[in-house]
N, C-alpha and C positions, 0 to 999 in steps of 0.2 A: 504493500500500500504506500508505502513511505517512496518506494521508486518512482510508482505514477506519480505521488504529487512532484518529486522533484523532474520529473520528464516535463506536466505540466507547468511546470514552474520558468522552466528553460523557457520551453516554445513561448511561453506569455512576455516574458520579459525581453525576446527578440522580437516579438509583435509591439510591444511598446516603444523599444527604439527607432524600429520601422514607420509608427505611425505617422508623424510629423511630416516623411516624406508622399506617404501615399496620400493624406489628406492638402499636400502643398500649401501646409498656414505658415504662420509667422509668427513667431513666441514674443510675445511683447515686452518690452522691457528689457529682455537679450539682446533683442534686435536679429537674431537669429533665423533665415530666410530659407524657407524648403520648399521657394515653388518653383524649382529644378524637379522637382518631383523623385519618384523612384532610381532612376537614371545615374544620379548621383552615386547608390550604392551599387551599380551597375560596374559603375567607372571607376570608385577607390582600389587602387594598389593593392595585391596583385592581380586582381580579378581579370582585367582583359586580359594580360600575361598567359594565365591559364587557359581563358577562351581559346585565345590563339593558338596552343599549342593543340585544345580539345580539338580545335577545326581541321588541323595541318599533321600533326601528331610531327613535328621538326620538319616537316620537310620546306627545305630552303626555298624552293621553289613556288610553293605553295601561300608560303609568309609573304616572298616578295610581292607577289601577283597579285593576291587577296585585301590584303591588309595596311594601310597608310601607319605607320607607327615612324618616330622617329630612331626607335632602338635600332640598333643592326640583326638580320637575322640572325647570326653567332651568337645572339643573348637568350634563346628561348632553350635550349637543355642547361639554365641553370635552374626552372622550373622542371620539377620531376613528375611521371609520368601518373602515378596513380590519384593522386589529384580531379588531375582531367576526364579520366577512363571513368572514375564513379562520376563525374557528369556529366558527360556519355551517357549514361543509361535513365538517365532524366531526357535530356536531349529530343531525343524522340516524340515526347508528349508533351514539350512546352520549348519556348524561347531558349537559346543558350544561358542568358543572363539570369533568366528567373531560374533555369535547371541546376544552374550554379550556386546562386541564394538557396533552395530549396537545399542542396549537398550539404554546402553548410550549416544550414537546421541541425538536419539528421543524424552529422557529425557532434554537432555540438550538442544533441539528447545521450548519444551513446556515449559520449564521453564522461557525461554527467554520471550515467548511470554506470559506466565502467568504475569512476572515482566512488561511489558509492558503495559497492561493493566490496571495492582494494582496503578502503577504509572498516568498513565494516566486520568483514571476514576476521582481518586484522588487528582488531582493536585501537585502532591508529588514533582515534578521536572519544573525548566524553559523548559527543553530538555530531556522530558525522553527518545527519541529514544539515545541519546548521553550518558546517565546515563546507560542504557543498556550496549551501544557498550566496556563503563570503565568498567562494570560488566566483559564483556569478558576475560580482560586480568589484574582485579585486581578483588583481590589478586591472585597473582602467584600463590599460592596453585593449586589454583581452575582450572589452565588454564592443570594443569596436572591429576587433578584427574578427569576430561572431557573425556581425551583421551586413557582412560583406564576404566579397568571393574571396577565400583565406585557406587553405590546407592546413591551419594549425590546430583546429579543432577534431582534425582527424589524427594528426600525428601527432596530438597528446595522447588519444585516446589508445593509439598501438603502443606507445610509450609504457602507458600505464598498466595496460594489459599485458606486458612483456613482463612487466616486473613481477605484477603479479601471479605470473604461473613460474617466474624464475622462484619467487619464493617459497611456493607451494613442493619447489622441485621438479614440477613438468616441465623440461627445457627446449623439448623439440617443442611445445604451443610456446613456448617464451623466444624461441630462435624464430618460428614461423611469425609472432608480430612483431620481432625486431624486423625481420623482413620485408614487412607491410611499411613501418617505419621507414625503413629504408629507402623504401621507394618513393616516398612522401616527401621527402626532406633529406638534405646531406647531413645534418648534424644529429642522424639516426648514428654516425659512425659512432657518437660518445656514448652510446648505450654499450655498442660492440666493445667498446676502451673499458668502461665500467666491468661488465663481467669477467672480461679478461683479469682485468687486476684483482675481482673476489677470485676466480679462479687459481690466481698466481700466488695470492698471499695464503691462501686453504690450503694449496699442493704444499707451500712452505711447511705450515706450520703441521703438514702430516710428514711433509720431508716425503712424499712421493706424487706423482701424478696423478691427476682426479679427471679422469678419462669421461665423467659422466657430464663435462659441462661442452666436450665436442660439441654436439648439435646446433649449441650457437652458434657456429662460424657458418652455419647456413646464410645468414644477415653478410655475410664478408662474400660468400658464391651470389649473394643478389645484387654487390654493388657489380662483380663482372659483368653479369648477363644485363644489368643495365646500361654500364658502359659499351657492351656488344649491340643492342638496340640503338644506342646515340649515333655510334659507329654505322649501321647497319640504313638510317633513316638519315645522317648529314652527310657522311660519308669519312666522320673522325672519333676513334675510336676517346680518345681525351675532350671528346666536345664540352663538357662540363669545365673542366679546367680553361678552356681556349673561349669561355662565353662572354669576357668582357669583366666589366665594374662589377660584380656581384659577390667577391669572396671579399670582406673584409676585414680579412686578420692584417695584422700590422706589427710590427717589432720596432723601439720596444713597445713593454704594455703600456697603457693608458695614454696611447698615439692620439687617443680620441681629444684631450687636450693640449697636445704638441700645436704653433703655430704654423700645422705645415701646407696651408688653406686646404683640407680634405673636401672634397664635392660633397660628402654625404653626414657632414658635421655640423655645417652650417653659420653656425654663433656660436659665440663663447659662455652664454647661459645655459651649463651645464651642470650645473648644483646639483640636479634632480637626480644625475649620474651617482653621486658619491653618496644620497640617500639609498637608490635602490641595491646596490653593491652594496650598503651598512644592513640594509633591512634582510637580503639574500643570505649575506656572509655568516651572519650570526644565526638566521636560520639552520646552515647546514652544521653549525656549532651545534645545533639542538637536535638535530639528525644523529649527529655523532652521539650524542649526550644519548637520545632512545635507542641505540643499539640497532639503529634502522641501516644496517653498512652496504648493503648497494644500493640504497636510495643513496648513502651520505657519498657513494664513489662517484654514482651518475650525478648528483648535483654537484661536486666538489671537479670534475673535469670540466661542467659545461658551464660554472663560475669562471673561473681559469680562463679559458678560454673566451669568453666576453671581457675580462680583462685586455685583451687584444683589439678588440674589436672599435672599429674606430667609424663607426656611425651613431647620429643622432638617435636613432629609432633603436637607444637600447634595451627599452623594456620588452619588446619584439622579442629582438635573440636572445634574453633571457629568460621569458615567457616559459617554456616548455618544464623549466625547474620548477615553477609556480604550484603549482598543487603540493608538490613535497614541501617548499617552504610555510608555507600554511599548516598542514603537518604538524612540522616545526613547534611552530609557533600557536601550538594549537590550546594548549593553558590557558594565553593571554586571552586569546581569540571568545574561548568561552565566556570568560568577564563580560560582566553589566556595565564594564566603563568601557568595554570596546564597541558592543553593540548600539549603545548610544552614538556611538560619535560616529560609528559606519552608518548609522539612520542616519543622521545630518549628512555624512559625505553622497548620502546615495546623490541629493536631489547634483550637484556638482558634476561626480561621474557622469551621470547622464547626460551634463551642458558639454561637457568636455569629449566624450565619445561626440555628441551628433556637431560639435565643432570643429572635429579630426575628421568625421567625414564628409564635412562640406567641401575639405580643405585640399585633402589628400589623393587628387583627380588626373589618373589617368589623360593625357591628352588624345581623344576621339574624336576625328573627323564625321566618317561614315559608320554609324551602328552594320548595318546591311550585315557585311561578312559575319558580324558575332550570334547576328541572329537564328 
């Protein structure tokens, strides 16, 4: 019962961010303007990215011919392939754009209800239905990249579901959703790193090999066979690597504040940087502290690793850590002085999500080809 209301709960509260667009009003006093209509969420980052690849599946030929964009075509396998494919199978009975919104719903119910479960089974939470419902609307990121064309609602959800049968000990269904991961997102490889290191440090401390965690490296045979697809549709097998601006690791760390003018930096108000990396950090302190040690490996690589990263949009590539730090921090979280002050933050979020996706827009000439 607890599951339907949080399934219901998802779909309502991405119906409520949606509205303002589908009814095209004007929130007074914001000054805040949705009579771009639906369109808007059509157009935010990365959504036509995926269309185009759903329409073209790479082929270079196809991009050029079809689609006005200013990217070059070299830049579409740094979106990955299963994304696209589940909306594909919308496709058919509706517009690309809405089949795409529609993928992310449904991503983003099974995700909910994946974390529901992870927690629960677990004991991870006093109130996992209530650690969910904070999942919803923290971090802000997250509450906007839901309600737009996004793969990250799906590639938490294999994320989560990996861990969770790696815990249970089923590791062929924990290597099969690393694999789904995989193909959703590059930065499924830090799942692959995570196990490996519980692997590495258990063979230690047996002082012999623990031959039962093999099945994983099925996730490591999926990055070939997708690299043989890239290969096989552009006609280069390192297409990913050779796609342009899209890998933004950086040496050293914290390049993201070097004045080295970085395109995807922007300004130098990045305060909110050195909060969320305080908020993350001390999270996986409390990961470590529950004995939670491949969440604390997967969150403690995929920290690390945004240490490097030298784009604005870092709550994005931190993002995927997100439910385990909550976790975390899930003591606090239960407090009557946190859920106070998350009622006050709600009404914000919500100004701040539908002002990211005013903002956040795709340049679209021609709809035609996405449709």
């Amino acid at each position: 019962m607890k599951s339907l209301k949080l399934a219901i709960a998802v779909v309502l509260f991405s119906l409520i961010v949606w509205l303002p667009f589908v009814l095209k009003i004007q929130l007074p006093g914001w000054g805040i303007d949705f009579s771009e209509g639906t369109k808007i969420l059509w157009q935010n980052f990365d959504g036509p990215n995926y269309l185009i690849v759903e329409k073209t599946w790479y082929n270079i030929e196809a991009i050029r011919l079809n689609f006005s964009t200013p990217l070059p075509v070299e830049y579409y396998p740094a979106h990955f392939p299963l994304y696209p494919a589940i909306i594909s199978m919308f496709d058919s009975v509706m517009k690309g754009p809405s089949a795409m919104l529609v993928t992310t719903l449904l991503g983003s119910v099974l995700c909910f209800l994946m974390l529901y479960k992870y927690i629960k089974e677990f004991g991870l939470s006093k109130n996992p239905l209530w650690l969910c419902l904070v999942f919803l609307i923290l971090p802000a990121r997250w509450v906007a990249l839901r309600s737009v064309g996004s793969p990250e609602p799906w590639f938490l959800l294999f994320i989560i579901a990996s861990i969770f049968y790696f815990r249970k000990e089923k590791y062929w269904m924990a290597g099969l959703f690393g694999v789904l991961a995989q193909l959703t997102k590059s930065p499924a490889i830090l799942l692959l790193g995570a196990y490996g290191l519980f692997a590495l440090i258990e063979s230690t401390k047996q002082k012999k090999i623990l031959f039962k965690y093999w099945p994983l490296l099925i996730q490591l045979l999926a990055v070939i066979v997708l690299f043989w697809f890239f290969g096989l549709r552009t006609g280069d097998f390192w297409a990913y690597f050779h796609s342009g601006d899209n890998i933004h690791l950086f040496w050293p760390p914290f390049s993201i504040f070097a004045p080295k003018g970085q395109a995807w930096v922007g300004n130098f108000w990045l305060e909110d940087v050195i909060w969320t990396w305080l908020i993350f950090g001390i999270g996986i302190a409390k990961l470590m502290k529950k004995k939670m040690k491949v969440e604390a490996y997967f969150a403690s690589l995929f920290f690390l690793s945004t240490l490097s990263v030298a784009h604005r949009d870092i709550s994005r590539y931190i993002l995927p850590i997100a439910p385990f730090i909550l976790i975390g921090w899930d003591k606090l979280i239960q407090k009557k002085e946190f859920k106070i002050v998350l009622g006050i933050l709600a009404i914000p979020i919500l100004l701040y999500s539908w002002n990211f996706l005013l903002n956040n827009l795709a340049p679209i000439a021609d709809w035609a080809p996405y449709l």
